[in-house]
Structures are given as C-alpha cells and as structure tokens.
BAMAR-457611 format. One record per residue (C-alpha): residue in three letters; y, z, x. Coordinates in steps of 0.02 Angstrom, whole numbers, padded with zeros to 5 digits, always signed. Layout:
REM residues N
ALAYZX ...
***
This chain:
REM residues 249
UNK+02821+04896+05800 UNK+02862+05076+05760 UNK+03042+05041+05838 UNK+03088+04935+05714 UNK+03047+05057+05569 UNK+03200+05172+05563 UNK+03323+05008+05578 UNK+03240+04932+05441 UNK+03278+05082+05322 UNK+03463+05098+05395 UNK+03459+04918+05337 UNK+03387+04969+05184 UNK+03550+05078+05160 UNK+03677+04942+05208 UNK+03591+04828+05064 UNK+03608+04948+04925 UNK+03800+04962+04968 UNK+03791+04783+04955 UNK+03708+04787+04774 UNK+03839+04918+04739 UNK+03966+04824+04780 UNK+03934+04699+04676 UNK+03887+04808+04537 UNK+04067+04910+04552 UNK+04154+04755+04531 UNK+04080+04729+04365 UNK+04127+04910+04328 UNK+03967+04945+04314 UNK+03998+05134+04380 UNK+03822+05209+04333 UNK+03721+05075+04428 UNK+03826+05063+04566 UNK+03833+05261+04584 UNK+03623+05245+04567 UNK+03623+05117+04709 UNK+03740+05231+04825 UNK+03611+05363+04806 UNK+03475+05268+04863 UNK+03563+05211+04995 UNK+03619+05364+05040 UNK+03422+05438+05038 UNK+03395+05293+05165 UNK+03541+05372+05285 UNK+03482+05530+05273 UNK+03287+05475+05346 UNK+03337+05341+05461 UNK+03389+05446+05612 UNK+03252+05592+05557 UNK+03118+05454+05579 UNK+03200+05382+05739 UNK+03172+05558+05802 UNK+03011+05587+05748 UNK+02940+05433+05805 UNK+03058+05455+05978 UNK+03133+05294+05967 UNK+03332+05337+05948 UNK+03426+05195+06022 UNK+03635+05141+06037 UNK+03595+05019+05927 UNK+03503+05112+05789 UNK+03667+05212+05813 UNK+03789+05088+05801 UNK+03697+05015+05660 UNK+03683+05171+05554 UNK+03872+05187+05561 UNK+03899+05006+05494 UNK+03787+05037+05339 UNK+03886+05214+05303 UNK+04034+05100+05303 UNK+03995+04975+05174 UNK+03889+05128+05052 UNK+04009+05272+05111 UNK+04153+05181+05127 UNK+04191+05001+05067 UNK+04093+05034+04885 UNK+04217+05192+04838 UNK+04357+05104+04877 UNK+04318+04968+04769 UNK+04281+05090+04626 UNK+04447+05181+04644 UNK+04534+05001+04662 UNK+04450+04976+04470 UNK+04501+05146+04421 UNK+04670+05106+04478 UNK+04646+04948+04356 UNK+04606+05049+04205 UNK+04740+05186+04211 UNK+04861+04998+04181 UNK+04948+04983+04359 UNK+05053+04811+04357 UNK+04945+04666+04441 UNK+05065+04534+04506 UNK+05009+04366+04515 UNK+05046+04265+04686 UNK+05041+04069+04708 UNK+04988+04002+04876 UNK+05000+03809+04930 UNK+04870+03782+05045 UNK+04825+03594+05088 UNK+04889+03539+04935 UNK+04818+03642+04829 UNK+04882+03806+04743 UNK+04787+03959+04786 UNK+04824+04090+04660 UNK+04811+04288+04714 UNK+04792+04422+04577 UNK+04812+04597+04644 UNK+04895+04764+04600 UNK+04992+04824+04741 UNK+04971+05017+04713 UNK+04790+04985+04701 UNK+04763+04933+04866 UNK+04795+05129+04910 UNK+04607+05134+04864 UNK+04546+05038+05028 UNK+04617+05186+05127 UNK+04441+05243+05098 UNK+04349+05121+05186 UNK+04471+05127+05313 UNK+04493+05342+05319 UNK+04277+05291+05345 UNK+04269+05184+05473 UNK+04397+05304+05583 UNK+04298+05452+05555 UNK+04126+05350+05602 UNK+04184+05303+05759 UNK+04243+05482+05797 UNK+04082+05539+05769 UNK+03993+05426+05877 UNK+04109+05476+06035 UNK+04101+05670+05982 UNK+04015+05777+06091 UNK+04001+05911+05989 UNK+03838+05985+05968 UNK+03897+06099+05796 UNK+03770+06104+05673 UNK+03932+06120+05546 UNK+04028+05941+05488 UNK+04199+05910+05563 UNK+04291+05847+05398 UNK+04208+05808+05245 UNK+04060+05673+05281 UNK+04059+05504+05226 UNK+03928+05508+05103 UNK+03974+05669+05018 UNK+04163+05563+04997 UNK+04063+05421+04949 UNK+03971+05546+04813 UNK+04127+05624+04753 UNK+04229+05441+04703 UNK+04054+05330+04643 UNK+04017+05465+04530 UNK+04212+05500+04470 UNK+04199+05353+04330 UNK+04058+05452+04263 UNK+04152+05622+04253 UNK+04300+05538+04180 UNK+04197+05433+04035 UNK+04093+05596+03993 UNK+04175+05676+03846 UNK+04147+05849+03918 UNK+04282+05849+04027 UNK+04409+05762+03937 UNK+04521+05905+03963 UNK+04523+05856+04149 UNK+04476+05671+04136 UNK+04639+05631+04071 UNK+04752+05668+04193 UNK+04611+05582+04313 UNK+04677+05427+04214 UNK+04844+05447+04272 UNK+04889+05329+04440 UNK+04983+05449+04523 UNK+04842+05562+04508 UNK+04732+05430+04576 UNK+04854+05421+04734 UNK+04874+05598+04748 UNK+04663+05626+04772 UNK+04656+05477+04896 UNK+04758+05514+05019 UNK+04691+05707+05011 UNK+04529+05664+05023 UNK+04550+05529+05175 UNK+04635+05701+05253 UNK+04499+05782+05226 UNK+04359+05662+05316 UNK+04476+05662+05477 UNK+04510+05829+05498 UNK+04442+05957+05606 UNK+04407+06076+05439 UNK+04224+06145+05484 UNK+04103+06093+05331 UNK+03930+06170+05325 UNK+03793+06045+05331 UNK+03595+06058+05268 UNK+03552+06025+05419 UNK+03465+06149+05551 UNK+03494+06270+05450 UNK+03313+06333+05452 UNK+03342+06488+05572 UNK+03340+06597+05412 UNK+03489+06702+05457 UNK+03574+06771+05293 UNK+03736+06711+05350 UNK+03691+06535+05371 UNK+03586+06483+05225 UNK+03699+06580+05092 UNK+03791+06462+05070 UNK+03700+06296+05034 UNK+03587+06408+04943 UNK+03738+06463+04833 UNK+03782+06276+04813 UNK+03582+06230+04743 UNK+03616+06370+04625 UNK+03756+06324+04558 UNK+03747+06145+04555 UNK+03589+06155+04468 UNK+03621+06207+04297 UNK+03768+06065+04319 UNK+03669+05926+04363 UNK+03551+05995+04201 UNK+03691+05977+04087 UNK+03812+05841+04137 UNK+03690+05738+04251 UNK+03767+05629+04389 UNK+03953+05682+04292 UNK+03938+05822+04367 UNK+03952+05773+04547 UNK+04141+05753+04581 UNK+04119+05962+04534 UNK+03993+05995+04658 UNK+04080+05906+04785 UNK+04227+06029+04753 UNK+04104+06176+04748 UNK+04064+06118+04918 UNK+04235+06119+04970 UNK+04271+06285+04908 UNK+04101+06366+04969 UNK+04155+06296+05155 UNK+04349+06366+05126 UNK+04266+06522+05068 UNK+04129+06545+05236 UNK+04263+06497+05335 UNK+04385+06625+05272 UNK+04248+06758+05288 UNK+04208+06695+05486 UNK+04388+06684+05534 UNK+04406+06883+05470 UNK+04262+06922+05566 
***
C-alpha cells in the first residue's frame, strides 16, 4: 500500500495543472497561479516520500516528469498564449471543410511562440531523466521555477506597482523576446543553485538561498504573489553572481 502513496501525490500535481489549465483559459491568472503552487508543493514531496518510504521506482519517475509537464510546462504556455491575446496580436480566422461541414479555427499566429514553453519543458525533462549527474546545483533553470516566473507574470503586470515595468511587459515583442530567453535558459548547462542538500552548513553554500529568503521576503510582504516574476530574477542574478565568484576562485 505504501507504494502507491508518492504516485498518488505526483498525481495530485498533474491534476492541479489540469484545474489550472482550465482556469488560465478563462484568464483567471490568480487561481490558476494558486493551483500551480499546489501542484508544485505536491512535486516537491513526491520523490522525498518515495525515498523515505524506499519505494523509488521508473515509473514513479517517468510519471513525475509527465505531471511537471502539464503544471511546469503546458499551463505557462497557455498563460503567455493569453498574454499574447491582450497586448492585441492579429487572430486570423481559418475555415476548414471537413465531411461537409465547416470547421472554423481562430488563432493568432505569433501567439503560438508561447507553446515553446511546454515544449523548451518537455526537452529539458527528458534530459534530466537520462543525466547522470549527481550535482546538487540545477543544470538550467528548473521547470517549476519557469513555471513560477510566467503563472505569476499576469499578476505583476495587473499590479499597479510596477506599472513602470508592466507596460512594456504588454508589448508582443517583449513577450517574444522573454520566451525564447527563458526556454534558453531551462536547456542550458548554466549551473543554478538548488534548496536542496544544502544542509552541510558551509558558508559558501547556504549564502546564497539564504540571501534569496531575505530578500524575497519583504517582497512577497508587500506585493504578494506579484512579486514572483522578481524573485525569479533575483534567483537568476544570485546564481550569475555565485558563479562569477566560483569561476574567480
């Protein structure tokens, strides 16, 4: 019985992408964003508890990697395919005559950059099941932290705080421009720090995700889940910054 626990939470996580799915297609940004969360909690415990309990398997594995891709991938490219639709792209209209009967398409073209997401996921998921790697550090930035950055990006935008920014956010070219980058970013080799087994208390190694609670708090305080997309960058920069600093050394 105590096999089945950990798939049943990594389950857990592919039906809250499902919800938020649903939930970004009614541009409903703040629930959807809530429901990535949880699902993203339920990522984060699934293989911990497979561990603990000693029941790790190919398919809890496999499985775990098909949730990230609907929560972590498929749901932010459907929010950054509406975003697209808000900052006005052209949606062209296509007629179809199938059996007899007209099937009508409505898309924007440039908006299907968005699903370079899901797709940027699903590549860098099935490099990390063949990696061999036994880093503590991420290789690229992880799905669920890209996942976190574009859910929560609606938020930023709509929160009158960061107009100043939010603006040019509207702007499709911009929209393009942070895609792409960011699809870069989970396949590349750039060395990320990670939360995890970082508990050997050397100064070196806890710094920084220490530096990133104390700054993100005060953030999170004031601008609530708005201020995500920023701590995602703080992350960024914080692993540009240890990197830097190792590389000198």
């Amino acid at each position: 019985m105590l096999k089945y626990i950990p798939n049943l939470i990594t389950s857990a996580n592919l039906i809250c992408g499902c919800i938020a799915c649903v939930l970004a297609t009614l541009n409903q940004f703040d629930a959807a964003f809530l429901m990535v969360l949880v699902g993203i909690f339920f990522d984060l415990f699934d293989g911990l508890l497979a561990r603990l309990l000693n029941v790790t398997s190919k398919l809890g594995l496999q499985l775990d990697s098909l949730a990230d891709l609907i929560t972590s991938g498929f749901v932010p490219g459907i929010v950054v395919y509406q975003l697209f639709l808000r900052s006005g792209v052209i949606v062209s209209h296509f007629k179809l005559n199938l059996f007899n009967q007209d099937v009508i398409f409505s898309i924007a073209p440039i908006a299907l950059i968005s699903f370079l997401i899901p797709l940027g996921a699903a590549f860098r998921l099935a490099k990390f099941n063949i990696r061999e790697s036994k880093s503590s550090d991420f290789f690229g930035l992880p799905t669920p932290a890209n996942s976190i950055f574009f859910c929560s990006l609606p938020l930023f935008i709509d929160n009158s705080s960061f107009l100043f920014i939010s603006n040019y956010l509207k702007s499709a070219y911009v929209l393009i421009f942070i895609t792409v980058f960011f699809v870069f970013l989970m396949n590349s080799n750039w060395r990320l720090f990670s939360f995890k087994n970082n508990l050997n208390l050397k100064f070196d190694t806890l710094i920084y995700p220490i530096l990133l609670l104390f700054l993100s708090t005060p953030l999170l305080y004031y601008y609530s889940a708005a201020a995500f997309p920023i701590i995602i960058v703080i992350y960024l920069l914080l692993s540009a910054t240890r990197n830097w600093i190792l590389f000198q050394s």
